[in-house]
C-alpha positions as CSV (number, residue, x, y, z in Angstrom):
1,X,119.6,100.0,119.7
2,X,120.4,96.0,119.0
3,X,123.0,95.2,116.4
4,X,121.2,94.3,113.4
5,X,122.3,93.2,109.7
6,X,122.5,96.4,108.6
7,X,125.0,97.0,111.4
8,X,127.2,94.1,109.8
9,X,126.6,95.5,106.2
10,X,127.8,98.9,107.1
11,X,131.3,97.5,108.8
12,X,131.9,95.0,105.8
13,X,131.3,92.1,107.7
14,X,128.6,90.4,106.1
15,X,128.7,91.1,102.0
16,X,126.4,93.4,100.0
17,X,126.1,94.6,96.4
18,X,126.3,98.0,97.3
19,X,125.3,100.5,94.8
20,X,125.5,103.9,96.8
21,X,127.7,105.3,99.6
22,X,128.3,108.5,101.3
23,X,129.8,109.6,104.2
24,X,126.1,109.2,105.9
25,X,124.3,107.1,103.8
26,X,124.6,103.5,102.7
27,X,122.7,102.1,99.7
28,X,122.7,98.1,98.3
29,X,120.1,95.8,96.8
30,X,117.5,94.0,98.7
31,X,118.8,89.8,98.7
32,X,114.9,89.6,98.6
33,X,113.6,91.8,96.1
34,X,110.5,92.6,95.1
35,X,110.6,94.4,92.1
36,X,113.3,94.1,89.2
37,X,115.6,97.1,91.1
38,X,114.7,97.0,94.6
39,X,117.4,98.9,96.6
40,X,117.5,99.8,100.2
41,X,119.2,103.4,101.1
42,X,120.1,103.4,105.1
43,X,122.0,106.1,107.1
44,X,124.9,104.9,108.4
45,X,124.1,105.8,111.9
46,X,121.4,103.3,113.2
47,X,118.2,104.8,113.6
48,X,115.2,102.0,114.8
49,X,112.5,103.4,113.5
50,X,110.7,106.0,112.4
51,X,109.1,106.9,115.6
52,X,112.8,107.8,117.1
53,X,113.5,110.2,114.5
54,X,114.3,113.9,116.3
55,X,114.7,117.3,114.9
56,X,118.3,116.8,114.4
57,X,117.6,114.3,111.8
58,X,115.5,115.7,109.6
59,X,118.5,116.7,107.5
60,X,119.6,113.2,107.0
61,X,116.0,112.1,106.2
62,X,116.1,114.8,103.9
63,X,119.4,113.6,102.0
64,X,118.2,109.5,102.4
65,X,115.3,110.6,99.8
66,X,117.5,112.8,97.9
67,X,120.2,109.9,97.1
68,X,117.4,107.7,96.2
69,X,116.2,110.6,94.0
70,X,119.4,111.2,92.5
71,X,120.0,107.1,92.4
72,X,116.9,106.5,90.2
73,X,118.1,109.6,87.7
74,X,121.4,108.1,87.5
75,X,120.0,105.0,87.0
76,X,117.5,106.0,84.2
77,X,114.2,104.7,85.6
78,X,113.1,108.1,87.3
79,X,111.0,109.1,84.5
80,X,109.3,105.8,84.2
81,X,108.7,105.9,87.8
82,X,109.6,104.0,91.4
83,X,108.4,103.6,94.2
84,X,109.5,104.9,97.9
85,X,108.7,103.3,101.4
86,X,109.3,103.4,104.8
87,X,108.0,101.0,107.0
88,X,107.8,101.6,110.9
89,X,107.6,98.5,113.3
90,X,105.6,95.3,112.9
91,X,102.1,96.2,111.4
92,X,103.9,98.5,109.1
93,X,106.1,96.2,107.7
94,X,109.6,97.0,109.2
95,X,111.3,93.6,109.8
96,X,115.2,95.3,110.5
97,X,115.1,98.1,112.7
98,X,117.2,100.5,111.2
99,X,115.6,102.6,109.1
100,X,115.5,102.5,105.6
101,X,114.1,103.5,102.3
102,X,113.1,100.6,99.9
103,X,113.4,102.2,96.2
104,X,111.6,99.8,94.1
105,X,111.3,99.8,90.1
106,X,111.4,98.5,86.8
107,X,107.7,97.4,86.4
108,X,104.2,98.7,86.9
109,X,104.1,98.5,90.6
110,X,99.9,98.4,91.7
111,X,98.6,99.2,95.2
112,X,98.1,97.7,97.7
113,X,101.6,96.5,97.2
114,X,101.8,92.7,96.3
């Protein structure tokens, strides 16, 4: 897998307000957000996509969502609601491949997303 920004965020060498760390998992606000919290939760070992995902990862998968879970309980929007996504390659949206799960909240959020 290319180096990519998330890369540089993970080894400190490019800044980040991070809100969320583990020893697998990485979370810090989106510079581009699109919702009033918009976070991005990443495992810390690069991943592309979705599509290259194995067996052996559905644990981490499975703790990715639950940080986000426990982030938005922490955070005291969980009730209210958010939003979850994943997007894999270009027509799905992914722009940085390395996966990783937008948690977006803090307003009425319609669909199609916009």
């Amino acid at each position: 897998m290319s180096e990519t920004i998330f890369s540089k965020i993970i080894r400190r060498e490019i800044p980040a307000e991070i809100v969320y760390e583990d020893d697998d998992i990485l979370a810090f606000r989106d510079i581009n957000g699109q919702a009033p919290t918009h976070v991005l939760f990443i495992p810390k070992r690069p991943i592309a996509t979705l599509n290259d995902l194995g067996e052996d990862d559905a644990n981490l998968v499975g703790r990715l969502v639950l940080a986000a879970t426990r982030y938005a309980k922490a955070q005291g929007f969980a009730e209210d609601g958010y939003r979850c996504v994943i997007n894999c390659n270009r027509d799905g949206g992914q722009s940085v491949y390395h996966i990783h799960l937008h948690v977006l909240a803090g307003r009425q959020l319609s669909w199609p997303p916009g």
